[in-house]
VOGU-3710 file (C-alpha; in Angstrom, 3 decimals, decimal comma):
1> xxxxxxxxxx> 169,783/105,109/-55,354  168,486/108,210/-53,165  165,058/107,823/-51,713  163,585/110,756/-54,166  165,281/108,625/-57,195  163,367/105,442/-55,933  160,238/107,618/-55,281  159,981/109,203/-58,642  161,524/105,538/-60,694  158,132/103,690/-58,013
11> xxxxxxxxxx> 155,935/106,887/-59,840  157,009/105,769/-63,379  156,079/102,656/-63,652  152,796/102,782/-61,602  151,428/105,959/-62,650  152,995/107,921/-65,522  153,712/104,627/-67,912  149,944/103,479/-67,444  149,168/107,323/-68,340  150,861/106,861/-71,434
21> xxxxxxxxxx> 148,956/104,029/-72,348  145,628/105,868/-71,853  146,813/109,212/-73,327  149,490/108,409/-76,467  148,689/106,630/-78,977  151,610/106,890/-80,554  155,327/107,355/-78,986  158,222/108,060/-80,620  161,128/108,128/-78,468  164,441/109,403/-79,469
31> xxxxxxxxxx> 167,819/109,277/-77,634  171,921/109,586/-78,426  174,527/111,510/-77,298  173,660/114,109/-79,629  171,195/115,403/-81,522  168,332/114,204/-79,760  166,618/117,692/-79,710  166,991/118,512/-83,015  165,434/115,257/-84,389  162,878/115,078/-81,797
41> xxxxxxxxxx> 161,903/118,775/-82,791  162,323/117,579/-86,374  159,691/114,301/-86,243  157,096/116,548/-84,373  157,745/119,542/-87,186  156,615/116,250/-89,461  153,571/114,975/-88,013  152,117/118,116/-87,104  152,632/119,279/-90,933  150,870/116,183/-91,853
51> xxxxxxxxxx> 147,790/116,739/-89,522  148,233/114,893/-86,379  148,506/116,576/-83,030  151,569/116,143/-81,918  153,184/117,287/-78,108  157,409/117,056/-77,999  159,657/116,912/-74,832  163,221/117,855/-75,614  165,735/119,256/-73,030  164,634/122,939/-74,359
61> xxxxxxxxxx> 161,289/122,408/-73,253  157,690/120,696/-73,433  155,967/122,134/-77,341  152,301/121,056/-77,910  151,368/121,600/-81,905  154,841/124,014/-82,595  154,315/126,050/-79,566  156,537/126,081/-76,726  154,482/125,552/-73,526  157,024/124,673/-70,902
71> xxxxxxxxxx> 160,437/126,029/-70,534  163,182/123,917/-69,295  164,860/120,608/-69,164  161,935/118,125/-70,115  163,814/114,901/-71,915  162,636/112,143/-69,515  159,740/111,498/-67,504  158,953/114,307/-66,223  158,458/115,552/-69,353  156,199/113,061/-70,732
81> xxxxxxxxxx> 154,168/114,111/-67,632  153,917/117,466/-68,306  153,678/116,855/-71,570  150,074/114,532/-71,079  148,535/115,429/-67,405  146,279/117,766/-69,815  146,465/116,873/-73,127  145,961/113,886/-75,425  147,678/113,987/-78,542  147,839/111,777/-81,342
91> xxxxxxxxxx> 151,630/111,699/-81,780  154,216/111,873/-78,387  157,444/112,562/-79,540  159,737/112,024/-76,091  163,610/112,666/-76,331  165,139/110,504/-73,661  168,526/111,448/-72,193  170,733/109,547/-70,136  170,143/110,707/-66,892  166,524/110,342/-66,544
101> xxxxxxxxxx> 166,761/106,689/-67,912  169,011/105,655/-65,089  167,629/107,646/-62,178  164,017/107,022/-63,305  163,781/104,143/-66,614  161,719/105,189/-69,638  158,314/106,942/-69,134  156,709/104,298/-70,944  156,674/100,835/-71,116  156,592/100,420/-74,748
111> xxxxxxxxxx> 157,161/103,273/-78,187  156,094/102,748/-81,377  159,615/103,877/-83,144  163,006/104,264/-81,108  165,953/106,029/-82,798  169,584/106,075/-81,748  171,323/108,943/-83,000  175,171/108,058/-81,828  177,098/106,664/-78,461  179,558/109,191/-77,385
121> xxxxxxxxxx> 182,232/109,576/-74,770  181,093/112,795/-73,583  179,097/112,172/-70,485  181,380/109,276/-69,477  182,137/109,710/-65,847  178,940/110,913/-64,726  176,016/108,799/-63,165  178,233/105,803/-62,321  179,730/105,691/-66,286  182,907/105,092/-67,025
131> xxxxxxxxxx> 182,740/103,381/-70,420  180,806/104,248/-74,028  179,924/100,425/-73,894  177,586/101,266/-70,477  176,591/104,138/-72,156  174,903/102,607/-75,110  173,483/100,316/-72,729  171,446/102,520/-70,678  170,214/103,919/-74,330  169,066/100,564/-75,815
141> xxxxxxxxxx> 166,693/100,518/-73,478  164,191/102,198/-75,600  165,147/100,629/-78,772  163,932/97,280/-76,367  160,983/98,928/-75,821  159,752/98,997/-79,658  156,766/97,430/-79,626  156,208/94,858/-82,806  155,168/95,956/-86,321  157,040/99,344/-85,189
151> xxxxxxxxxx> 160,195/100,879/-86,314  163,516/101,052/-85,167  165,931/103,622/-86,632  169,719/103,289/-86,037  173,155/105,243/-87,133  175,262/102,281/-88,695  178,321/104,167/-88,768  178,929/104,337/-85,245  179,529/100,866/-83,949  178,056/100,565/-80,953
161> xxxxxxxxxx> 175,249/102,240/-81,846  174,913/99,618/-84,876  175,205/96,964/-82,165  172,186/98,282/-80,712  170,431/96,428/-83,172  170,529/93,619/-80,865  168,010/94,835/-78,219  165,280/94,120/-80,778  164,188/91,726/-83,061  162,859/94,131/-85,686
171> xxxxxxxxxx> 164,518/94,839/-89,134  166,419/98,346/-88,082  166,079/100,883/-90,522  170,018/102,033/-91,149  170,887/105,610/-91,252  174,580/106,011/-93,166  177,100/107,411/-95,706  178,019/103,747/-96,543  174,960/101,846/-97,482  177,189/98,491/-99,331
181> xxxxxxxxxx> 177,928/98,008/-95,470  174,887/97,246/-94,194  171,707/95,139/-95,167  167,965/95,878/-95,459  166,097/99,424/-94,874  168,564/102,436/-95,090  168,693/106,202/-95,769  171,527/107,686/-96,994  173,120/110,345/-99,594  175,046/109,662/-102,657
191> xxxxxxxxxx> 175,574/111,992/-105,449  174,139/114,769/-103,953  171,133/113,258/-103,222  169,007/111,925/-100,100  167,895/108,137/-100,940  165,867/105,385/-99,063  166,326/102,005/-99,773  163,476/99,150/-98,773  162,504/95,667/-100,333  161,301/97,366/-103,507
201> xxxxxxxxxx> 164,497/99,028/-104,541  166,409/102,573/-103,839  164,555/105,602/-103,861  165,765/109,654/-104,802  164,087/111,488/-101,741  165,218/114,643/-103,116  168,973/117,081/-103,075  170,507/117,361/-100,325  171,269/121,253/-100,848  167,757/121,641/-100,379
211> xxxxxxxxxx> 167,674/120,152/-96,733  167,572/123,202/-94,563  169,657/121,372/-91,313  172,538/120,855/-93,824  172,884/124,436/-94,530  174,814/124,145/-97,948  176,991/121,453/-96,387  178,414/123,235/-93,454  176,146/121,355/-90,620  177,151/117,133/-91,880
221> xxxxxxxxxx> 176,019/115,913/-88,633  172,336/117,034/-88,995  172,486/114,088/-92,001  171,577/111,795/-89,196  168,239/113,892/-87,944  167,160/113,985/-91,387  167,693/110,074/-91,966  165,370/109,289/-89,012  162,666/111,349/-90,218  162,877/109,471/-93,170
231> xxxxxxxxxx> 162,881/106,376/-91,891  159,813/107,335/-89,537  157,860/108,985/-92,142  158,247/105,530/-94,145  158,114/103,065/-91,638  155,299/104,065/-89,530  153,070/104,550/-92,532  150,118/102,404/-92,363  149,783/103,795/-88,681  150,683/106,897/-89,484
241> xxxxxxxxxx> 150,613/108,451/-93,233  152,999/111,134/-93,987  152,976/111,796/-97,697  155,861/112,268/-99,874  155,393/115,794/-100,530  155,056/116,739/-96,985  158,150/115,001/-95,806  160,182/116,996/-98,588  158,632/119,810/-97,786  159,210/119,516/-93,980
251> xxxxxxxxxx> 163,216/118,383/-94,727  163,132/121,375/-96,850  161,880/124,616/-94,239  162,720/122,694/-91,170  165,201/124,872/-89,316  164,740/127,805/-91,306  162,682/130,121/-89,125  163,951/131,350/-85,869  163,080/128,733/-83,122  163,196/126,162/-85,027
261> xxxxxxxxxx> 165,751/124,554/-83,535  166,179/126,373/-80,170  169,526/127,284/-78,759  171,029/124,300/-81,308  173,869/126,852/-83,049  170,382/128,919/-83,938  171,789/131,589/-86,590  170,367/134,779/-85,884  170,384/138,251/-87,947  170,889/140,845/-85,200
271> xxxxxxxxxx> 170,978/144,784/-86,831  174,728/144,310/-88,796  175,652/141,420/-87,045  174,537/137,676/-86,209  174,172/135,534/-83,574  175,198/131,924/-83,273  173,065/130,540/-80,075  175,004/127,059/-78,845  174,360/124,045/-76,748  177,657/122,674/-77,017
281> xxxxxxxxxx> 178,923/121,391/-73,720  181,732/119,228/-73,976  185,300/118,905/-76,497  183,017/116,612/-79,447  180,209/119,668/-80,408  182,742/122,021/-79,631  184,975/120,768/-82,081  181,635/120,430/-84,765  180,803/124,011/-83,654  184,706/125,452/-84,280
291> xxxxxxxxxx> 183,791/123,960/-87,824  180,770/125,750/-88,356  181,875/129,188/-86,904  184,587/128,845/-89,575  182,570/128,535/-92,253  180,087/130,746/-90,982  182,595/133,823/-91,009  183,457/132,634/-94,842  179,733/132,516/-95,676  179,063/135,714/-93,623
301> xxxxxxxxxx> 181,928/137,428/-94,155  182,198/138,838/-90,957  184,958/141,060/-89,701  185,383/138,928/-87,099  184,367/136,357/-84,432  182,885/137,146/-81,074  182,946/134,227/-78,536  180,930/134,303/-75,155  181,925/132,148/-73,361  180,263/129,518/-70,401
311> xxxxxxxxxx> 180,496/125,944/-69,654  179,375/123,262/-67,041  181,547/122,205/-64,826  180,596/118,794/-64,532  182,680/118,480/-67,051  186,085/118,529/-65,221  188,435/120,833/-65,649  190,631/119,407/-68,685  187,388/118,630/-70,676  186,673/122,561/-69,957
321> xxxxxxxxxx> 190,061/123,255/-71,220  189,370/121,690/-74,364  186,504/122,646/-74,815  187,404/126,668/-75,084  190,579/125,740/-76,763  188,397/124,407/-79,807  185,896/127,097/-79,558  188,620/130,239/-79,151  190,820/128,747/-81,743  187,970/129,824/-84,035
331> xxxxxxxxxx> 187,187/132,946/-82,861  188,897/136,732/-82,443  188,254/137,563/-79,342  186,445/135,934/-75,794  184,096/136,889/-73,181  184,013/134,562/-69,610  181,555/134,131/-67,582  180,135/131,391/-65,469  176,837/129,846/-66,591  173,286/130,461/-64,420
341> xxxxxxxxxx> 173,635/127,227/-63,195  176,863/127,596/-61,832  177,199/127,329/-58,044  179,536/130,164/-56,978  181,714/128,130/-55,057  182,563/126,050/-58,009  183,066/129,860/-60,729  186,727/130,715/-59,942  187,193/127,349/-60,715  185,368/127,654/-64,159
351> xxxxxxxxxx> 186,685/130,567/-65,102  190,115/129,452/-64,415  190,014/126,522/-66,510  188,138/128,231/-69,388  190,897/130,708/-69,670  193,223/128,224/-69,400  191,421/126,938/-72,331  191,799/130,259/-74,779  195,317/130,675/-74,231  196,617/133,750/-75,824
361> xxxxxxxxxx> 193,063/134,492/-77,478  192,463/138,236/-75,714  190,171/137,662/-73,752  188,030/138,871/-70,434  186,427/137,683/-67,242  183,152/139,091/-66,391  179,717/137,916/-64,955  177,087/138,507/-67,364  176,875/142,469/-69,264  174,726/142,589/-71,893
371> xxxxxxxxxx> 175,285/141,710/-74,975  174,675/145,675/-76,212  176,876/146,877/-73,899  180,176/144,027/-75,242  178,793/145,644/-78,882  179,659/148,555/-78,014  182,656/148,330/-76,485  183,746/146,096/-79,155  182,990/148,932/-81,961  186,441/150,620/-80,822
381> xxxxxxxxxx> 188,164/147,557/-82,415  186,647/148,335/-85,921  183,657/148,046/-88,463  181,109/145,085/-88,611  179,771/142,962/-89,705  180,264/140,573/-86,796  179,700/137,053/-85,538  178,999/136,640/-81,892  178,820/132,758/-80,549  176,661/132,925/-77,721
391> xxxxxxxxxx> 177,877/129,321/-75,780  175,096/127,459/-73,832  172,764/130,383/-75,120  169,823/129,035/-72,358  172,038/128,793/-69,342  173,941/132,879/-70,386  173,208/134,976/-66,953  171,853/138,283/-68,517  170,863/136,673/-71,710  167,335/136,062/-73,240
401> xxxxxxxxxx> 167,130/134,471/-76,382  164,109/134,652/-77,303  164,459/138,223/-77,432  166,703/138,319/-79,898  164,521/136,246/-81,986  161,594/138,370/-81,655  163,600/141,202/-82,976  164,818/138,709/-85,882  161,627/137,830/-87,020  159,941/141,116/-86,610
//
């Protein structure tokens, strides 16, 4: 471990965790492979509509009571300090990614719910892992944090994240489309219809079609996020009352308005055309996101599909290749560009493999034009409407979403 690792990991447990403890009285800490942002921006969406104050650190930033307050990377630690040097809210809601658990542990020694949104393989190879079965042990380490009486919130359809149950000896609450698999506390749809199931029987939540994050069917995976708020809401009520009416109406709007859901294939009217704004960063979203864009351009219909196109390359090179394979195979046309965070030693090699990726798809290499000026020059090609995927929307060089979404909403 480097001597700024040790530092900051000495700093966590002696300062920040005894912060928490002073400053939170309630911490909900969510982690997974993916979807952590979206349900962590989800839960504090809930508790702020029910009256609590509530302060969120996601990897798109630190958001006190709705309102983004610090931009940037903030799921760990150093979030959670941000997030409470000045402030003392009633609800913390702390997404907690991989890297800061190993390099630093969890910013607090105990939570009051942990969920587990799914183990996958798509940061294997990176800080020291090589298998999903390491993986979803650096993530139970928050669902062994739970302190008793709370709540512990788990996908059951992904087996090692069912194993996770485990690290605790609470009663998880289940999240999953096959609730005759599993026993006790679970949320899950059947017949169109979000239920909840505790020791007093099933429960109709409400339809499905009118959960926002679904969008008519064409986002599944959201399911998850929407399970977890439910199983929250309900098992952190004597601590924390959310009623009924509130949850629906929070599972209803949630994702609806621009910002919502920052930068998380964010749809976006812009004049004639839309925007999709991505995180995806590896083969797994980017074969979720090829799904969407396809039924976006039905739902739209669009003249055709725009793809901008950036990646990491801490990926590798055939993960890259994948990665726009997936993503171009849905799309018309590409644009390719290294991201912001790129170093330029390692572009050529970026752009090389993302090309690689597209294949035949026409496509071009360039560092960063705006977006008006591709519009135009894709105008010569024929009338609108069009879709335009805007890949790792944050980390575009030239790009600004929030722009966009001021002209949106305005």
């Amino acid at each position: 471990m480097r001597a700024r690792d040790l530092a900051k990991r000495i700093s966590v447990r002696g300062l920040l965790r005894p912060l928490v403890r002073l400053r939170a009285p309630c911490v909900l800490a969510v982690t997974g492979s993916h979807g952590k942002t979206t349900t962590t921006l989800l839960l504090a969406r809930l508790y702020g509509a029910a009256g609590y104050r509530v302060t969120a650190c996601t990897t798109e930033g630190v958001f006190r009571d709705g309102r983004l307050i610090h931009v940037g990377d903030f799921a760990g630690a150093n979030g959670i300090w941000r997030a409470l040097r000045a402030d003392r809210p009633q609800v913390l809601v702390a997404e907690t990614a991989r890297g800061g658990l190993i390099k630093w542990g969890a910013g607090f020694a105990h939570c009051d719910a942990a969920a587990v949104t799914c183990i996958g393989a798509d940061h294997l190879g990176m800080a020291g892992l090589t298998s999903r079965a390491q993986l979803a042990e650096v993530k139970g380490e928050i669902v062994a944090r739970v302190r008793p009486g709370g709540v512990v919130a788990l996908n059951a359809d992904e087996p090692l994240t069912r194993g996770l149950a485990a690290r605790t000896s609470l009663a998880p609450t289940w999240i999953t489309a096959r609730p005759a698999t599993v026993a006790g506390p679970a949320v899950f749809p059947r017949d169109g219809q979000l239920w909840r199931r505790d020791a007093a029987g099933e429960h109709v939540l409400l339809e499905l079609d009118r959960i926002h994050l679904l969008d008519g069917g064409l986002r599944p995976y959201n399911l998850t996020a929407a399970g977890i708020a439910v199983a929250l809401a309900h098992g952190l009520h004597d601590r924390l009352p959310v009623p009924d009416e509130v949850l629906r109406a929070v599972l209803t709007d949630f994702g609806r308005a621009p910002g919502d859901v920052p930068c998380r294939n964010e749809l976006v009217r812009w004049g004639d055309d839309w925007l999709l704004l991505g995180s995806a960063t590896h083969p797994i979203a980017a074969e979720q996101d090829a799904t969407l864009i396809a039924g976006l351009r039905a739902r739209l219909d669009v003249a055709r599909v725009n793809l901008v196109l950036t990646a990491f390359e801490d990926r590798g090179p055939a993960a890259v290749r994948e990665y726009a394979g997936l993503l171009g195979a849905a799309s018309d046309r590409a644009w390719v560009r290294p991201s912001r965070l790129t170093p330029a030693a390692a572009a050529p090699a970026l752009v090389q493999a993302l090309c690689a990726g597209l294949g035949a798809l026409p496509h071009e290499v360039e560092d960063g034009r705006p977006l008006e000026e591709l519009a135009r020059e894709d105008a010569a090609r024929g009338p609108g409407p069009r879709l335009w995927v805007i890949t790792l929307a944050r980390y575009q060089p030239g790009f600004d979403a929030e722009r966009y979404r001021g002209a949106a909403a305005g």
